[in-house]
N, C-alpha and C positions, 0 to 999 in steps of 0.2 A: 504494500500500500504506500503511500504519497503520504509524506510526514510533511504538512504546513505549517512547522511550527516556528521553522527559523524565518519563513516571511511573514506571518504573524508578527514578531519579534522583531523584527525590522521595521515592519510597519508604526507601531505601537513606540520604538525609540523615535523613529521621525517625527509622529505626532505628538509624544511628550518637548521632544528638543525645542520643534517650534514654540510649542504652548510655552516653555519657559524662558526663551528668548523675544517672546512678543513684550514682554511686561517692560523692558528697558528699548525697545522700538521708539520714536517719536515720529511728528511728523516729518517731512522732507525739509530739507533747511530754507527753501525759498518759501515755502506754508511757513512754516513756524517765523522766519524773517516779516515776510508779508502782514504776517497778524500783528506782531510786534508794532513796526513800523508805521502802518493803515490804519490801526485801529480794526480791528477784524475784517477785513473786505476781502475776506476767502470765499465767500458767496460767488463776487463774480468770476474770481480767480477761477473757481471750478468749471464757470459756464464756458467761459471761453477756450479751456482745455478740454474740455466735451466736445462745445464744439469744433475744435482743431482736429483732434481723433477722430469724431466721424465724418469729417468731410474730406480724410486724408484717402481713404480707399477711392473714393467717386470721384475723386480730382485724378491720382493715379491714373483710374480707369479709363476715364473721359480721356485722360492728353495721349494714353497709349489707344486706344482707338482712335482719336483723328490722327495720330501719326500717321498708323497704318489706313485709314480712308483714303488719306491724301498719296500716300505712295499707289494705292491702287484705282487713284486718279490719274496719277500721272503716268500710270503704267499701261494706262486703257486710252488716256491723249496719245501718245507714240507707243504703239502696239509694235510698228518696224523696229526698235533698238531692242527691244526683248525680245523677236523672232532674229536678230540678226547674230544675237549672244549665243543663244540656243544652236543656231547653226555653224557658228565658228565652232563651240564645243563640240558639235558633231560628228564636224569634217575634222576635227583633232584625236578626238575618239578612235577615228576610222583609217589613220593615216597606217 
């Protein structure tokens, strides 16, 4: 049989380790500066970091699709220089 007792055991130290190392965690230094300093204006602090994060994949996304749009713009404007690449590779291929 299958003895889980040494990943039990592993499990159950990484869960204590963390548990006992959260208690001396604090905020991040700019949170903790910011409150200091602003008077608590960690409110907006957060909004604008929300929204940087989720507007970060759909900006990605967006600039790497019109890249590739516009390549396959320009690809389909002069159709002759990509048939003409194709064809040199061919006749090299075949030499």
């Amino acid at each position: 049989m299958f003895d889980c007792r040494p990943a039990v055991h592993r499990q159950l130290f990484s869960i204590v380790f963390v548990l006992a190392i959260a208690s001396g965690v604090s905020a991040c230094p700019n949170c903790k500066n910011a409150i200091a300093e602003n008077g608590g204006n960690l409110i907006q602090g957060y909004f604008w970091s929300i929204c940087f994060m989720m507007s970060m994949p759909f900006i990605i996304l967006g600039s790497l699709s019109g890249y590739f749009y516009l390549q396959v713009l320009k690809a389909r404007k002069d159709p002759a220089s990509t048939f003409t690449v194709s064809v040199k590779a061919a006749e090299k291929t075949s030499v």
